[in-house]
TILO-28465 format. One record per atom (N, C-alpha, C): z, x, y. Coordinates in steps of 0.001 Angstrom, whole numbers, padded with zeros to 6 digits, always signed. Layout:
REM residues N
ZXY...
This chain:
REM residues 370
-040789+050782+251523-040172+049707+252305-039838+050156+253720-039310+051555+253755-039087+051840+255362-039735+053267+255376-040381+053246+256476-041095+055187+256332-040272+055903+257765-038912+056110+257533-038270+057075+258067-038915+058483+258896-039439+058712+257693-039858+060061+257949-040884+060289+259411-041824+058879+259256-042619+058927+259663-042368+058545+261424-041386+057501+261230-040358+057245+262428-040191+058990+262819-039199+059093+262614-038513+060950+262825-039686+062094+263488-040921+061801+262671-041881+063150+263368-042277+062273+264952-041791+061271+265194-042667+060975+266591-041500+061207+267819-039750+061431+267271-039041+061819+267758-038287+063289+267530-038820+064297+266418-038410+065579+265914-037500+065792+266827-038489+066606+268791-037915+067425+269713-037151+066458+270053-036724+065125+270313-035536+064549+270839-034451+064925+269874-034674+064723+268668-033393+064514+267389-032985+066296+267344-033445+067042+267585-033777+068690+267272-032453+068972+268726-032888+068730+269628-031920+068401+271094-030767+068074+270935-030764+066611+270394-029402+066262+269901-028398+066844+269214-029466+067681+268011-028261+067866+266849-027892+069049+267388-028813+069795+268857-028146+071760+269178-027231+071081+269995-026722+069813+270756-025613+070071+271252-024956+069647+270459-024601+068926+269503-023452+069086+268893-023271+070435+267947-023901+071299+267487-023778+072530+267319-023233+073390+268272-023309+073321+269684-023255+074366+270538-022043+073731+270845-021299+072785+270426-020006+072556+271177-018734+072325+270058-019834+072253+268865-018798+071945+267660-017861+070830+267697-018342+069875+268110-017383+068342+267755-018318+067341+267053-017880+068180+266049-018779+067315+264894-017631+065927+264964-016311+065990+265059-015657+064792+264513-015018+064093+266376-015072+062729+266404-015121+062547+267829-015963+063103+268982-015393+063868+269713-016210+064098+270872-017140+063650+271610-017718+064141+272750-017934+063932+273823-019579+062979+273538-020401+063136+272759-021329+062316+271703-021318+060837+271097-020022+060580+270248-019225+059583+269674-019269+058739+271135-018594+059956+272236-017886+058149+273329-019359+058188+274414-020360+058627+274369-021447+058804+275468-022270+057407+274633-022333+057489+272808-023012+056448+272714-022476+055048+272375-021411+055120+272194-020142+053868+272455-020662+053303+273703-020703+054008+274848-020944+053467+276329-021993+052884+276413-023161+053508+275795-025186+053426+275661-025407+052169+274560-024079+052094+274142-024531+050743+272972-023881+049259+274039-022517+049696+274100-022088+048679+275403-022746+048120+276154-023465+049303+276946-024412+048435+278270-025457+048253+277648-026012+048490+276074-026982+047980+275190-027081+046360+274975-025782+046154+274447-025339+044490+274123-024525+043914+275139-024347+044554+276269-023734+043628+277357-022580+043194+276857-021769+043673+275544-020055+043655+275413-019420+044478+276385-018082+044814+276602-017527+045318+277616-017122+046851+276161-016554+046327+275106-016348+047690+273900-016972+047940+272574-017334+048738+272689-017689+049213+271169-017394+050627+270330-016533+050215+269830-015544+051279+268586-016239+051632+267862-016932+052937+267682-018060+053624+266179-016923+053821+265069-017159+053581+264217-016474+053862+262413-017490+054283+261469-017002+054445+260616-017724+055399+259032-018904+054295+259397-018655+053399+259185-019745+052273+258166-019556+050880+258453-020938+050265+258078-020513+048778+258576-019530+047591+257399-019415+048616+256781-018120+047943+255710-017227+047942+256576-016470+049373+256619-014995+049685+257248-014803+048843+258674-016936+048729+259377-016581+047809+260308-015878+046227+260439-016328+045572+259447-015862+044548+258837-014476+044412+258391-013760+045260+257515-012601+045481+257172-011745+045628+258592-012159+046438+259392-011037+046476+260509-011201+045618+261259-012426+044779+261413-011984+043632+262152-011177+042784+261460-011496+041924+260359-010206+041387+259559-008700+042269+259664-008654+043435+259656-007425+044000+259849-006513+043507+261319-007888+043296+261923-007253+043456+263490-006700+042038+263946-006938+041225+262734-006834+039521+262860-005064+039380+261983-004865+040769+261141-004295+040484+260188-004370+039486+259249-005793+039434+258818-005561+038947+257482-005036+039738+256300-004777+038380+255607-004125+038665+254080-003665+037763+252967-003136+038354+252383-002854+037032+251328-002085+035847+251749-003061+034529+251254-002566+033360+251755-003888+032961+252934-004480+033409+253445-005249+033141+253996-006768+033434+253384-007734+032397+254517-008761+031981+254066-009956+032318+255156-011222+033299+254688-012547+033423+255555-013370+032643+255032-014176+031943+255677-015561+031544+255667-016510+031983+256209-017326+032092+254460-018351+033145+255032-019372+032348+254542-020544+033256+253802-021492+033103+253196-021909+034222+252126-022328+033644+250496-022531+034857+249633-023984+034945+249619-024822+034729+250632-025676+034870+250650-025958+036323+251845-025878+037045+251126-025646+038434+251939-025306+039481+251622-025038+040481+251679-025160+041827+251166-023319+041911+250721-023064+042379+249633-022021+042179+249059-020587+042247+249993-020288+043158+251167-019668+043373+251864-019218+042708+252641-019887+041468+252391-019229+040420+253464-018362+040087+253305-018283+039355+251637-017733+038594+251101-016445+039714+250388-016794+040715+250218-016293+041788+249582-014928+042546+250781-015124+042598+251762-013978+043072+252369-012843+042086+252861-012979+040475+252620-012223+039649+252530-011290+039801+251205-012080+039528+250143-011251+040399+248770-010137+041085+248917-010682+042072+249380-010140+043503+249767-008611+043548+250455-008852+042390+251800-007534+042355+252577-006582+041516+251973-006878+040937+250247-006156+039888+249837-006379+038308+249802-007318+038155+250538-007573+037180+251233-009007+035923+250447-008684+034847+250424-009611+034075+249754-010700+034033+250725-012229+034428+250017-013460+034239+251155-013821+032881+250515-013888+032019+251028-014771+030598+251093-015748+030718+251444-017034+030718+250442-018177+030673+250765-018771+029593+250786-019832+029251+252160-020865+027988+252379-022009+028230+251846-022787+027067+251600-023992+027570+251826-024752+028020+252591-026130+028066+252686-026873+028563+254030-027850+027399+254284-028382+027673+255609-029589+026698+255640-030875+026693+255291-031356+026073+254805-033002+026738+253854-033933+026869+254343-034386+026883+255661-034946+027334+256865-034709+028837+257105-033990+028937+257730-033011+030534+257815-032304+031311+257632-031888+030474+256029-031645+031748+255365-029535+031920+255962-029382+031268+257112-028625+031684+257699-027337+030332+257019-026031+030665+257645-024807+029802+257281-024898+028771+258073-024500+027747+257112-024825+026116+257078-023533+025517+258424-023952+025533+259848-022394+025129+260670-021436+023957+259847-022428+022767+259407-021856+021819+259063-020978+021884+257885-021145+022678+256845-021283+023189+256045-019272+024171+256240-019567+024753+257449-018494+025676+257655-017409+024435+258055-017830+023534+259175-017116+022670+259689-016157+022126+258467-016964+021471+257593-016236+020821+256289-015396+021614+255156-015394+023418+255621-014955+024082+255310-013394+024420+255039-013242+023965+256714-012021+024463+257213-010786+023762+256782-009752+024340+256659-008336+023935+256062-007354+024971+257166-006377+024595+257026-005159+024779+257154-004628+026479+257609-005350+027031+256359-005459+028187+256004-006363+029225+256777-007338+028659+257096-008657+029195+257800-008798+030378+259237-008760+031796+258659-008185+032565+260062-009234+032623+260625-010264+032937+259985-011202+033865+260603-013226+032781+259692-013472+033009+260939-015529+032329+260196-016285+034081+259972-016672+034113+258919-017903+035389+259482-019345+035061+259277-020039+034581+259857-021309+034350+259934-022055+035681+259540-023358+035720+259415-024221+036746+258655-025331+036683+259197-026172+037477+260580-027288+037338+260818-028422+037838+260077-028555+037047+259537-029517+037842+257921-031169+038098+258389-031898+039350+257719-032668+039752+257783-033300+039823+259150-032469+039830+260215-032961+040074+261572-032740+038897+262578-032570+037868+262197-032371+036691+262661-031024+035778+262954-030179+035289+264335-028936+035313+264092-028860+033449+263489-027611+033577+263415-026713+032201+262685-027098+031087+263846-026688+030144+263975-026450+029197+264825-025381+028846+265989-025000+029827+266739-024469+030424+267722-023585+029421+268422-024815+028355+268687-024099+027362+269222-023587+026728+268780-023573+026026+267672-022945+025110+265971-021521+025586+266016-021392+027507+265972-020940+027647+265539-019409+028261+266218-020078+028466+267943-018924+028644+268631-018405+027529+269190-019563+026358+269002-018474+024809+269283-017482+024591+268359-017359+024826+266853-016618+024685+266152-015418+025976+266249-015425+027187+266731-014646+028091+267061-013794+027530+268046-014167+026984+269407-013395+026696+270542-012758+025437+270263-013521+024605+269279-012483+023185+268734-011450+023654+268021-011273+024390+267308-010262+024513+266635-009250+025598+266393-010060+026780+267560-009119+028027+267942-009700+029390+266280-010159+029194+265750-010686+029673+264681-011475+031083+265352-011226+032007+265268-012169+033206+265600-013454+033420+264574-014463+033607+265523-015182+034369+264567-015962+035940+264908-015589+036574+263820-016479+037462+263480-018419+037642+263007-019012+038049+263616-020391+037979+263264-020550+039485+262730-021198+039532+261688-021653+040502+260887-023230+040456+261112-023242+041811+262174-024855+042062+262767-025280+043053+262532-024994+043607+260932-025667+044591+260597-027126+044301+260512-027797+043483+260301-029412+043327+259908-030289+042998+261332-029297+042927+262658-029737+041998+263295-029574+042582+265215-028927+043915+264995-029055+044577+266620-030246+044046+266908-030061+043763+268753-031079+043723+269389-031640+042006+269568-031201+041306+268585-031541+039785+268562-030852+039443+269576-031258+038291+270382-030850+037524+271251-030922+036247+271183-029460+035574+271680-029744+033781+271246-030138+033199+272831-030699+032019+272613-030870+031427+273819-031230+029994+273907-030062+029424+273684-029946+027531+273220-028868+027065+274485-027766+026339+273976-026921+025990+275349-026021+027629+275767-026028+028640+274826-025300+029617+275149-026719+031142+274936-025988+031784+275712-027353+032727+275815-026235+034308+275900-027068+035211+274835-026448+036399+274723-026948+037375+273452-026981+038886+273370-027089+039260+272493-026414+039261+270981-026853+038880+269934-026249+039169+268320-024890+040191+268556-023605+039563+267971-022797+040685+268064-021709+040218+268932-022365+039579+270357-021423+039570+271023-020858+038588+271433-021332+037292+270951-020923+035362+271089-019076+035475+270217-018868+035925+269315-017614+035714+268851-016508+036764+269669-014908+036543+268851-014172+037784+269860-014871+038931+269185-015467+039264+267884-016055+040565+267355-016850+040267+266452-017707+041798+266766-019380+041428+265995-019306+043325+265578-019611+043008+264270-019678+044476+263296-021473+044672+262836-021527+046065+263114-022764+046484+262603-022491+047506+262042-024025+047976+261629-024081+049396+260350-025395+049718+261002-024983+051419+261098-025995+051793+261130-026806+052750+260052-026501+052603+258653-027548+052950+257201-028716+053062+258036-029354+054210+257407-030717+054946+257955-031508+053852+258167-031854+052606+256733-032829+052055+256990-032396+050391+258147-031037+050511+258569-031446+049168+259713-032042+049584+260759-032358+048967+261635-033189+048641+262848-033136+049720+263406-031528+049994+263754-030973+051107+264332-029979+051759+263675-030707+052855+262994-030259+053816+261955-029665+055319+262112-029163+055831+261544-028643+057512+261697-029304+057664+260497-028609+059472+260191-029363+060120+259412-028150+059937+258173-027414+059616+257693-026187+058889+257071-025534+057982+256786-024038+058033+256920-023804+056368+257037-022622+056463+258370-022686+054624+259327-022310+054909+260423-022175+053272+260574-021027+052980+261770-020668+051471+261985-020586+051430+262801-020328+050018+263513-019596+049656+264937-018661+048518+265057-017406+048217+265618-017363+046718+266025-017248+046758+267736-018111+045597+267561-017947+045197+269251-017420+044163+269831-016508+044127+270876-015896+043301+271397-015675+043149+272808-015396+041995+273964-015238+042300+275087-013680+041952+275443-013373+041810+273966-011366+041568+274470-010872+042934+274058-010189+043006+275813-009492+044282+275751-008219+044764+274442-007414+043692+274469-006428+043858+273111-007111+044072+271884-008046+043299+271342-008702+043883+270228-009137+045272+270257-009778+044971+271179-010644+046307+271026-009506+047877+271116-008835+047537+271775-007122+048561+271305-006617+048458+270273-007019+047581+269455-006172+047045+268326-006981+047946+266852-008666+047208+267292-009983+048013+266039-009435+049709+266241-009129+050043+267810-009732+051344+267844-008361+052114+266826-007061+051676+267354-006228+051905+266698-006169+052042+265277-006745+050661+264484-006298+051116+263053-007624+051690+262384-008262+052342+263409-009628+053366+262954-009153+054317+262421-007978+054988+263523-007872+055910+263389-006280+056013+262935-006535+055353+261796-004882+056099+261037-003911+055014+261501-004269+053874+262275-002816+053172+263045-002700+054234+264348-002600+054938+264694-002484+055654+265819-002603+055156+267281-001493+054970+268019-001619+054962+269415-001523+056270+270257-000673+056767+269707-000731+058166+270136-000381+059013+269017-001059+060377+269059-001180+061565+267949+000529+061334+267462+000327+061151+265653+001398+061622+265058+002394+060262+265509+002423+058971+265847+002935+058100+266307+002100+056494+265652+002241+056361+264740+001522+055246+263593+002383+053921+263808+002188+052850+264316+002472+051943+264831+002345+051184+264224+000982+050839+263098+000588+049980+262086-000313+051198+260973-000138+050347+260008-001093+050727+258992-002447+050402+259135-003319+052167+259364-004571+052042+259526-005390+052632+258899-006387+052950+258692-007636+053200+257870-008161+054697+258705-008956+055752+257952-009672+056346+258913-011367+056514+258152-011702+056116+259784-013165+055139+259790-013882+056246+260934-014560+056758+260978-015090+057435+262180-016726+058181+262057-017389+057651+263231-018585+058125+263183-018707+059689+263593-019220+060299+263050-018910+061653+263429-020233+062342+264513-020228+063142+265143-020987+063600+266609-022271+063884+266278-022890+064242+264659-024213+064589+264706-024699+062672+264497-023712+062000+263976-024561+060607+263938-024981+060252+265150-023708+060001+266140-023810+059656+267240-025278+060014+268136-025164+061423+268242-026331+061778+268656-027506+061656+268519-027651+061141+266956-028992+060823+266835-029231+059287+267055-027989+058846+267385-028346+057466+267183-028618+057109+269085-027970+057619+269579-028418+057961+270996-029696+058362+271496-030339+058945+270266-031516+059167+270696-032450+058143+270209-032100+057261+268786-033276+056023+268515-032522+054760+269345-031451+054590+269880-030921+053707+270873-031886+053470+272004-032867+054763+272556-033475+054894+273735-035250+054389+273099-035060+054179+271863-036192+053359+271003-036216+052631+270666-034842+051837+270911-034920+050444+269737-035593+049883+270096-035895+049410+271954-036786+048044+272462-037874+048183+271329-038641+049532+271819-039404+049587+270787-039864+049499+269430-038999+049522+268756-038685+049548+267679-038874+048124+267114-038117+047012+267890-038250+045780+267646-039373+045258+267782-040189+045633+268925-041292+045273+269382-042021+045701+268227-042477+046484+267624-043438+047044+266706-043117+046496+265141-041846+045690+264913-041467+044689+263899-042100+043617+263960-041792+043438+265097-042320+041780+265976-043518+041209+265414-044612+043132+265952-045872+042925+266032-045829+042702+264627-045810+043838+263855-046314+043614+262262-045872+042399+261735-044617+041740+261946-044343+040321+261477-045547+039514+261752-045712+039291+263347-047011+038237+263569-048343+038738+262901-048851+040161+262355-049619+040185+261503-049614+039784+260431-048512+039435+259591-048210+039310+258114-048437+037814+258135-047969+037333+259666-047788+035531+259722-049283+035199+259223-049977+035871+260014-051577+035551+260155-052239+036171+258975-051761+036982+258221-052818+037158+256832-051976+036129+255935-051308+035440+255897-050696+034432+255064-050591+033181+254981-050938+033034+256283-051295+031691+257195-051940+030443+256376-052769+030553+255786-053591+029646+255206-053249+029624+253116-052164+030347+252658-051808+030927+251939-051007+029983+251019-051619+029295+249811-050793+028270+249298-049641+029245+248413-048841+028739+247838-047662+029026+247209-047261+030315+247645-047160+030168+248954-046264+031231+250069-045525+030950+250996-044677+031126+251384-043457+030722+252644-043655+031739+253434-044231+031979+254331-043882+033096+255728-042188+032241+255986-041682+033313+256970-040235+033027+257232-040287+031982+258304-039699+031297+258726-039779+030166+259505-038544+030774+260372-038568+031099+261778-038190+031281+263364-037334+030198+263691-035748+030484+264002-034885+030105+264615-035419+029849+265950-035952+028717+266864-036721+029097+267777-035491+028966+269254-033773+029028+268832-033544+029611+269865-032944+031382+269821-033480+031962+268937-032712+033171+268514-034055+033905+268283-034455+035043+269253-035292+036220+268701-035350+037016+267461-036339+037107+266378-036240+037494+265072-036911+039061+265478-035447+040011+264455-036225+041542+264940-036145+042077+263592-036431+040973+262278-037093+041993+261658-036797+042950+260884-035156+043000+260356-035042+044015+259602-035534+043869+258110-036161+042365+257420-037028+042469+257019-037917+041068+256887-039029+041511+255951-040015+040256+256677-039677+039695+255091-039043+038339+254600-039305+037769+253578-039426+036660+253607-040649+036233+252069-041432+035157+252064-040196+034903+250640-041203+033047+250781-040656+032736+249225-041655+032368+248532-041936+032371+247219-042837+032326+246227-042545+031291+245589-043637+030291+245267-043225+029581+244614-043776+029637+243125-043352+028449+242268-043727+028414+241413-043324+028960+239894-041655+030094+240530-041253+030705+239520-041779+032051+239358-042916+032420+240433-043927+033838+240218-043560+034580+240416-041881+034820+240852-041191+036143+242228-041617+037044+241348-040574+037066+240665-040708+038649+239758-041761+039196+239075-042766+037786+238660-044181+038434+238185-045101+039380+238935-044536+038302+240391-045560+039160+241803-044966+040555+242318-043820+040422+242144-043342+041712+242698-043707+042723+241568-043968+042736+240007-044735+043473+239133-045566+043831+239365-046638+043039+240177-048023+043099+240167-047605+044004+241425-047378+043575+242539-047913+044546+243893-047069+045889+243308-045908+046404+242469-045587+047525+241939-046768+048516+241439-047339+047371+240605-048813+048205+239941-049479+048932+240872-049379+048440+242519-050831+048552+243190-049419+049346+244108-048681+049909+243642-048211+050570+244491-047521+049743+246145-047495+049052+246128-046623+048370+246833-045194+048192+246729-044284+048642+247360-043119+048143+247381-042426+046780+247947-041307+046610+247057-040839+045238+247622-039071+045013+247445-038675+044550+247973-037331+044020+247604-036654+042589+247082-035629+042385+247075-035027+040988+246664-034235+041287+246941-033668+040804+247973-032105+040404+248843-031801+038881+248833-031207+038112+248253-030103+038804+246890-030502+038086+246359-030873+039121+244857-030911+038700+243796-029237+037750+242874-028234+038021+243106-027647+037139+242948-026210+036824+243725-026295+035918+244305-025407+035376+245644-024355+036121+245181-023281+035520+246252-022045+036450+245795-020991+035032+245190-021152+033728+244893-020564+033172+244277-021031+032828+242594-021660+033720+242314-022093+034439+241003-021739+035882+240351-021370+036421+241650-020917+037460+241051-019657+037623+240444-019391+038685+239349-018763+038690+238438-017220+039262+239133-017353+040344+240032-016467+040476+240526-015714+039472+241495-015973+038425+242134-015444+037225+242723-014974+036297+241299-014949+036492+240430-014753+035357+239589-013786+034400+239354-012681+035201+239955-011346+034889+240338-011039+033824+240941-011993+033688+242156-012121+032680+243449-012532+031318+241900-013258+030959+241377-013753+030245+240414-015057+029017+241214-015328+029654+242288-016627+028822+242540-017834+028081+242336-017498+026909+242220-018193+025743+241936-019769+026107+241855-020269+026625+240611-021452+027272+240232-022852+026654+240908-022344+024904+241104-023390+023989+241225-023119+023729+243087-022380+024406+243814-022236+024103+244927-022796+024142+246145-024519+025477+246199-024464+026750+246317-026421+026374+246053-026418+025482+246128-028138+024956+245834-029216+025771+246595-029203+025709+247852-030037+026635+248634-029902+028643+248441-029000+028520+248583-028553+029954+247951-028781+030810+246556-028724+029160+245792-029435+029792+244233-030949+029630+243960-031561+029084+244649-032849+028752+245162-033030+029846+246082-032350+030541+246817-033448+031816+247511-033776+032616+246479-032508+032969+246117-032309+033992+244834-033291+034266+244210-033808+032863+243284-034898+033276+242745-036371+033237+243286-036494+032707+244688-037860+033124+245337-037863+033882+246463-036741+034225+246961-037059+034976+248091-037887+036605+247433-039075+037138+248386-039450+038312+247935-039833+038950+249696-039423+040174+250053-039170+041395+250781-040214+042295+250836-041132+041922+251856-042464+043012+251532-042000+044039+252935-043044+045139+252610-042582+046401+253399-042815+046184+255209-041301+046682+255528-041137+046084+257325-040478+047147+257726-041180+047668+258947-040678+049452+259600-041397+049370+260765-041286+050550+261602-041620+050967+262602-043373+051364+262778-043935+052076+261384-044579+052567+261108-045945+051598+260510-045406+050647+259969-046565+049706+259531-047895+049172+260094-048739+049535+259564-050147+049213+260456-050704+048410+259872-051396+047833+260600-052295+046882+260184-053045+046959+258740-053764+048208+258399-054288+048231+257386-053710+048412+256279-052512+049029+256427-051354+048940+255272-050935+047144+254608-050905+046411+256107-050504+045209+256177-051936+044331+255186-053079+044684+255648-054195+043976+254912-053994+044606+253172-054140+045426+252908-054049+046074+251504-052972+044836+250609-052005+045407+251605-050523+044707+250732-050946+042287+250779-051172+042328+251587-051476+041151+251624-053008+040361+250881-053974+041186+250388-054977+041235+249599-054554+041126+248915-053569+042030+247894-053240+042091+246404-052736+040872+246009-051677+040651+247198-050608+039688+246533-051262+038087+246824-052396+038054+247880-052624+036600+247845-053364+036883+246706-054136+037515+245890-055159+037704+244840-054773+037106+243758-053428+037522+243870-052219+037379+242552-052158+035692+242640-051756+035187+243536-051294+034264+243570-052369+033727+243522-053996+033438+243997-054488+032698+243909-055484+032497+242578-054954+034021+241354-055368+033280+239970-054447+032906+239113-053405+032781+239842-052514+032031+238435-052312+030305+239027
């Protein structure tokens, strides 16, 4: 699904560079690394801050922290997404209200959120899923009507850009936008690694603070905080595929519009259908299958050595651990409908064309004898 490795040998002597200065200076934890690519991600997304943490969980968690949520209060999200969305609302006490999504993109339903809202309602977190962002504009008209912050969760989705009545990079349309950098997103380390970004100065004093322990100053805990921190060999390497991402996207892009075109003519197949005011980068390319075949097909291209995924196999208002919330099983139509057809074929840096024909042979083959 992602060939890392293969990424890594075309940058070795950059990453080899990186990791001798943080050896030769020994700040593995903070240092001078940590705040050089804080700055390189900033003037990356055109936010004014960006706070590195462990992970794009803890990123998530401290932005809700920084809102003070908690019990008695209410996020709207979407469980159509990698468990953490919905999962660090839990966490702060807090009821996540999940929408559906839209069956186009995969992405959270505005109208959907609009009819959401109550009383209760601190915080929206939208989900730019599989590379592609939310509805930006939907969704910060409904933010500025009603004073409602939102958070965007752009782990799948660095580097996207919207461009409808409001124009800007993924991340940075709400007061804060959280990413992850896990080896295999867009823009990955060799571990695990986060961000939140923001261009309000108080927040962004507020995230950096309960990163690190509540701390405003050493030994002086002001609030109860978490410790979340990217440490100097991540940084560094991520400084060094930061100076690759254009690229990086670009070479998604490409292999996407190859996959469009071997599928093109392709009955009981969905290529992904393009937000056409939001740039798609691709963190992965998924179709939907029809007919009930997902899991048969994803057997078959296993046989032939193909890999594949299913994101998500089951929403998060199914899951067992939310059960509590008691969510309306039947509420949730598009969402239980990806579930069982969305299928995840292999999307990286590295993908070539002829990899792309192989994998797309088998599986239209499949499909076109049953």
């Amino acid at each position: 699904m992602v060939d890392l490795v293969g990424q890594h040998a075309k940058i070795q002597s950059e990453l080899d560079e990186a990791m001798r200065r943080v050896q030769e200076t020994g700040a593995f934890v903070k240092g001078p690394e940590v705040a050089a690519f804080a700055d390189e991600l900033a003037e990356f997304t055109g936010a004014k801050h960006v706070i590195p943490c462990g992970n794009g969980t803890d990123a998530l968690q401290i932005a809700l922290m920084a809102l003070n949520i908690g019990p008695g209060d209410e996020v709207i999200t979407t469980g159509f997404t990698f468990i953490s969305t919905v999962e660090v609302v839990a966490l702060m006490g807090a009821t996540p209200v999940l929408v559906d999504v839209h069956p186009d993109t995969f992405t959270i339903d505005p109208a959907q959120v609009q009819a959401a809202i109550t009383p209760k309602t601190k915080a929206i977190v939208p989900v730019h899923l599989f590379g592609q962002m939310a509805n930006m504009d939907a969704l910060m008209d409904i933010s500025e009507a009603t004073g409602i912050p939102i958070i965007e969760d752009n782990a799948q989705a660095i580097g996207a850009a919207w461009c409808g009545q409001r124009h800007g990079q993924s991340g940075t349309f709400g007061l804060m936008g959280t990413t992850s950098f896990f080896p295999s997103k867009n823009l990955g380390c060799m571990g695990d690694g986060g961000a939140i970004v923001t261009s309000d100065d108080a927040t962004a004093a507020r995230c950096r603070q309960i990163a690190n322990h509540g701390m405003a100053k050493q030994y002086h805990h002001e609030v109860v905080g978490i410790n979340s921190r990217l440490d100097g060999l991540q940084a560094a390497i991520l400084r060094v595929k930061l100076k690759h991402l254009r690229g990086y996207l670009q070479s998604r892009q490409a292999a996407a519009a190859r996959y469009d075109a071997l599928f093109e003519n392709q009955t009981g197949v969905h290529i992904p259908v393009r937000e056409p005011r939001s740039s798609h980068v691709f963190h992965q390319y998924t179709l939907k299958i029809e007919g009930g075949r997902r899991d048969a097909l994803r057997q078959h291209l296993s046989e032939h050595g193909i890999p594949t995924g299913v994101y998500y196999p089951v929403p998060g208002h199914a899951q067992k651990a939310f059960s509590k919330f008691q969510y309306d099983q039947n509420a949730y139509p598009t969402s239980s409908e990806l579930a069982a057809t969305v299928l995840s074929l292999p999307m990286h840096t590295e993908l070539d064309a002829k990899q792309q024909e192989y994998i797309a042979s088998v599986l239209c083959n499949f499909v076109d004898e049953k």
